[in-house]
Z-matrix of the N, CA and C atoms (Angstrom, degrees):
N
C 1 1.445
C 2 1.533 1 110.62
N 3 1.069 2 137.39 1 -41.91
C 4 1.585 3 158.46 2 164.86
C 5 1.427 4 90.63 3 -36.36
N 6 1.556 5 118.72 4 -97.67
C 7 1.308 6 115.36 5 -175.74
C 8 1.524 7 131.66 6 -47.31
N 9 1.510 8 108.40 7 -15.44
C 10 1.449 9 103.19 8 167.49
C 11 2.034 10 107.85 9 -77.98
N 12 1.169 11 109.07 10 -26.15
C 13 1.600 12 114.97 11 179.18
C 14 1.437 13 115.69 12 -79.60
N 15 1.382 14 99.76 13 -15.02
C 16 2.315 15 118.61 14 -179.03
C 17 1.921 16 82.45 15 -73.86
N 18 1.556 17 119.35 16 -46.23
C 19 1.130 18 134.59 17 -133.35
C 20 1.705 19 91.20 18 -82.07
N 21 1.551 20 101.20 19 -71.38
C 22 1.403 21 91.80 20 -166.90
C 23 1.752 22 115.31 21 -73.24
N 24 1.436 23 116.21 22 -13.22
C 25 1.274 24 122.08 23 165.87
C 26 1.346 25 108.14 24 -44.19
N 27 1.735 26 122.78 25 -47.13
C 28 1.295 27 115.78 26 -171.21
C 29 1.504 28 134.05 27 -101.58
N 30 1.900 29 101.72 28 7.62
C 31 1.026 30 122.68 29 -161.34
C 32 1.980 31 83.08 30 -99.07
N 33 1.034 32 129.99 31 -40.62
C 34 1.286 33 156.10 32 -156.39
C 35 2.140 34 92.87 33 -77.77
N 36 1.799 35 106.41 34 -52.22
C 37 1.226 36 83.66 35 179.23
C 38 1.314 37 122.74 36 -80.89
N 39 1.685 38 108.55 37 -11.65
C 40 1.368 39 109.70 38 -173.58
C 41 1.583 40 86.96 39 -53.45
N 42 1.417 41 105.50 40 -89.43
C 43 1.624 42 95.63 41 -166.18
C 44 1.022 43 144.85 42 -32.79
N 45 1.502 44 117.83 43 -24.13
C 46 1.750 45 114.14 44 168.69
C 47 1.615 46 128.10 45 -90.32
N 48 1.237 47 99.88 46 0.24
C 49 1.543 48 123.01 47 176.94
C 50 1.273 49 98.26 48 -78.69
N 51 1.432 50 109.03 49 156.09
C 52 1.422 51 114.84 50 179.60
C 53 1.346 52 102.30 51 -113.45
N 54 1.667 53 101.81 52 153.78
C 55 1.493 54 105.71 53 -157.88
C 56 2.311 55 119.50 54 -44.99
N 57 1.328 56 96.31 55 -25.65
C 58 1.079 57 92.34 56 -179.44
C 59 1.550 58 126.58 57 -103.10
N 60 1.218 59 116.20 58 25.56
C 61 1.107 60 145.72 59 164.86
C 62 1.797 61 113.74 60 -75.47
N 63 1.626 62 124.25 61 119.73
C 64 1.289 63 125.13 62 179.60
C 65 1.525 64 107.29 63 -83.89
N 66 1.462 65 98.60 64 156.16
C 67 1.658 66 108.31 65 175.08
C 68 1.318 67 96.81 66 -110.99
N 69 1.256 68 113.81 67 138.05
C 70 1.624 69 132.95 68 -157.73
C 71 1.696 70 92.79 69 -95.80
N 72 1.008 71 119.60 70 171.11
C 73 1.251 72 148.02 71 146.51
C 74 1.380 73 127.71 72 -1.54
N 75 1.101 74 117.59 73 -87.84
C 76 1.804 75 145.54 74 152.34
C 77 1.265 76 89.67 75 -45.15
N 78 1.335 77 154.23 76 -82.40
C 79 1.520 78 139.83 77 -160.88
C 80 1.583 79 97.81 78 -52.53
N 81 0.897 80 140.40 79 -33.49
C 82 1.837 81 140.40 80 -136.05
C 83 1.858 82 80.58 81 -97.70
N 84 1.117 83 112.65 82 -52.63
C 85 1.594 84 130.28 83 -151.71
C 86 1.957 85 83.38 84 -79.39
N 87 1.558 86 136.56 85 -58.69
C 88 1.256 87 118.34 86 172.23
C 89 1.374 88 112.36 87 -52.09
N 90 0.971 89 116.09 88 -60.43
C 91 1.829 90 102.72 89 -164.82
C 92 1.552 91 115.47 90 -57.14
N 93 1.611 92 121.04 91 -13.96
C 94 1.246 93 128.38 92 176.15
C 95 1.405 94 102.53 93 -85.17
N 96 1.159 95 152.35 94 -9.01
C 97 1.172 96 174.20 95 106.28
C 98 1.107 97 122.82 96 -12.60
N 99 1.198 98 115.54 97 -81.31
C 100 1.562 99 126.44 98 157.60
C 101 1.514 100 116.76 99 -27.08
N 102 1.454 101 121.11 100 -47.26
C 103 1.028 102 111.48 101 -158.42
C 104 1.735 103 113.40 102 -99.79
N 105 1.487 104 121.27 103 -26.03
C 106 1.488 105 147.04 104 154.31
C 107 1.284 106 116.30 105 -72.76
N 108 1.311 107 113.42 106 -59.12
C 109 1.967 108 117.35 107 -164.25
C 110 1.055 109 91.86 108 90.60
N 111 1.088 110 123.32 109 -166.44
C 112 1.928 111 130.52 110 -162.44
C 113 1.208 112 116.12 111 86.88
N 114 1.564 113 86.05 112 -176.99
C 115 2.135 114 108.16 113 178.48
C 116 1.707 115 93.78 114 -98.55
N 117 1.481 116 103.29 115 145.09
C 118 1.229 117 106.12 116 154.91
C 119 1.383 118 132.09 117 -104.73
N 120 1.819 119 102.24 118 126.45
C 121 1.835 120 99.06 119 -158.97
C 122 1.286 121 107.62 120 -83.87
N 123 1.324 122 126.44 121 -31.50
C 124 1.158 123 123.26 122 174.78
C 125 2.047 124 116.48 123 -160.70
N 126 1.401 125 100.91 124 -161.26
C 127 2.025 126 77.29 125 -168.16
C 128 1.503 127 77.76 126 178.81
N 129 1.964 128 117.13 127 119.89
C 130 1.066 129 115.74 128 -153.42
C 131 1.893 130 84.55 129 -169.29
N 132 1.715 131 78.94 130 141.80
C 133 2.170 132 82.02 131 -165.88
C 134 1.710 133 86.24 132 -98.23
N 135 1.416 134 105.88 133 131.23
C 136 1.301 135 128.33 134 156.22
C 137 1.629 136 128.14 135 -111.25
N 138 1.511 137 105.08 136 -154.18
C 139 1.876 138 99.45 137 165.06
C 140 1.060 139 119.53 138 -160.39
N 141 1.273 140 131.66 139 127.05
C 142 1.701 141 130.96 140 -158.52
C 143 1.332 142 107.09 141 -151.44
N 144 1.032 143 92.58 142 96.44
C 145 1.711 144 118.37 143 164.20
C 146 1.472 145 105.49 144 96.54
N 147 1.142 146 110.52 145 30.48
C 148 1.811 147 130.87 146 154.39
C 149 1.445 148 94.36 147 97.95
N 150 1.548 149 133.34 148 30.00
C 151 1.538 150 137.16 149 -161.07
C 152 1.589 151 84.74 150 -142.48
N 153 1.659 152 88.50 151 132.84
C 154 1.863 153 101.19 152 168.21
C 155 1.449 154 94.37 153 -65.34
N 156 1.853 155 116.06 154 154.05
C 157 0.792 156 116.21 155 169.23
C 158 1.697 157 101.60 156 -157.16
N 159 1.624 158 122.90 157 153.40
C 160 1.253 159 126.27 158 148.24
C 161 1.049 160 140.00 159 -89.26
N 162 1.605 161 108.55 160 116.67
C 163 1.483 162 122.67 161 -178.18
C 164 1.269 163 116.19 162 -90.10
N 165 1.752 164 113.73 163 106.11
C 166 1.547 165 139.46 164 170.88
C 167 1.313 166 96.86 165 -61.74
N 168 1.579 167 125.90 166 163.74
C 169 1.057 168 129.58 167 133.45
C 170 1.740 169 86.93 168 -159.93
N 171 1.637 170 87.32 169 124.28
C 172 1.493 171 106.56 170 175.97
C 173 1.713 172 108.39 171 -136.18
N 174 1.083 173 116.48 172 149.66
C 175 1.482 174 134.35 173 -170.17
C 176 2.166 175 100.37 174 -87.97
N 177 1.278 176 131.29 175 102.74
C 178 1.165 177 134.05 176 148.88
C 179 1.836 178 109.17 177 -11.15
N 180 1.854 179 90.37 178 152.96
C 181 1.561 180 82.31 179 142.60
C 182 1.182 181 130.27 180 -86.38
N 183 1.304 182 128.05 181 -18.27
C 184 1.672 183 136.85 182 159.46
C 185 1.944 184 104.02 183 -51.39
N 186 1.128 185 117.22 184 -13.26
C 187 1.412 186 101.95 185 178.11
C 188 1.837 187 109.26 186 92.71
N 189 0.821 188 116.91 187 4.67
C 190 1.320 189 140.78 188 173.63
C 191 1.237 190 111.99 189 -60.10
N 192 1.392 191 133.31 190 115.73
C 193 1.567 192 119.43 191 170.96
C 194 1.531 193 98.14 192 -111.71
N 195 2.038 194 100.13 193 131.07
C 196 0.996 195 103.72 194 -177.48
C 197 1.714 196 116.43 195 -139.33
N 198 1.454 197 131.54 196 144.19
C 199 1.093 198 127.47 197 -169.63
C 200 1.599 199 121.66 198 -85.00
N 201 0.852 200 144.87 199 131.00
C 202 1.449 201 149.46 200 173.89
C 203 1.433 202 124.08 201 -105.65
N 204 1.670 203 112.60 202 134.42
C 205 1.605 204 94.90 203 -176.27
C 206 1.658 205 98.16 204 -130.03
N 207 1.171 206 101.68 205 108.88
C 208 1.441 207 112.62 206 178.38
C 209 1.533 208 103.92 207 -85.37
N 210 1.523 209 123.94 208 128.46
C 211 1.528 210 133.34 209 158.84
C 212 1.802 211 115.71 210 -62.56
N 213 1.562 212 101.09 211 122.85
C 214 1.837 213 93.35 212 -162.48
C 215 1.571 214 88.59 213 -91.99
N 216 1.286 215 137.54 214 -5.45
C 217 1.433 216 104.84 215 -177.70
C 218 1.977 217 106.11 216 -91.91
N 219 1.878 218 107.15 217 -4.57
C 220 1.385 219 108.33 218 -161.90
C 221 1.751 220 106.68 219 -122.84
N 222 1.686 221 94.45 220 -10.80
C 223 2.149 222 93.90 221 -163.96
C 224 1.098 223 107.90 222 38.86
N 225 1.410 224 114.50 223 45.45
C 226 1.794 225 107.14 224 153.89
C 227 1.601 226 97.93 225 -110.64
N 228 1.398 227 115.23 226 161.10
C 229 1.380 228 124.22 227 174.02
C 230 1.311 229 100.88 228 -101.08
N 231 1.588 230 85.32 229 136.58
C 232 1.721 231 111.73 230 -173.19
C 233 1.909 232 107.75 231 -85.37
């Protein structure tokens, strides 16, 4: 229930933010959440495909370690 409230908390600022507005950290780390479930191992700004981006990497509940790339000017996952 938490991560669905991490989820729509950040689904909610994407949209009312204006396009040039960044998604922080904690937003980058819910929507990677939202979309896997898991722990988050770590949450680190990179760049992929010439676009800032946040790089998730959180562990499944299957035990799965998996990477996430959240867009920081949009919190959509890439």
């Amino acid at each position: 229930m938490k991560t669905l409230i991490h989820l729509l908390c950040a689904a909610l600022l994407a949209l009312a933010a204006p396009a040039w507005a960044s998604v922080g950290r904690d937003e980058a780390a819910a929507v990677a959440q939202g979309t896997n479930g898991g722990r988050v191992l770590s949450v680190e700004k990179s760049e992929s495909g010439g676009h800032a981006v946040w790089r998730v990497k959180l562990v499944t509940p299957q035990g799965e370690v998996r990477v996430i790339l959240v867009d920081v000017a949009t919190g959509r996952r890439l």
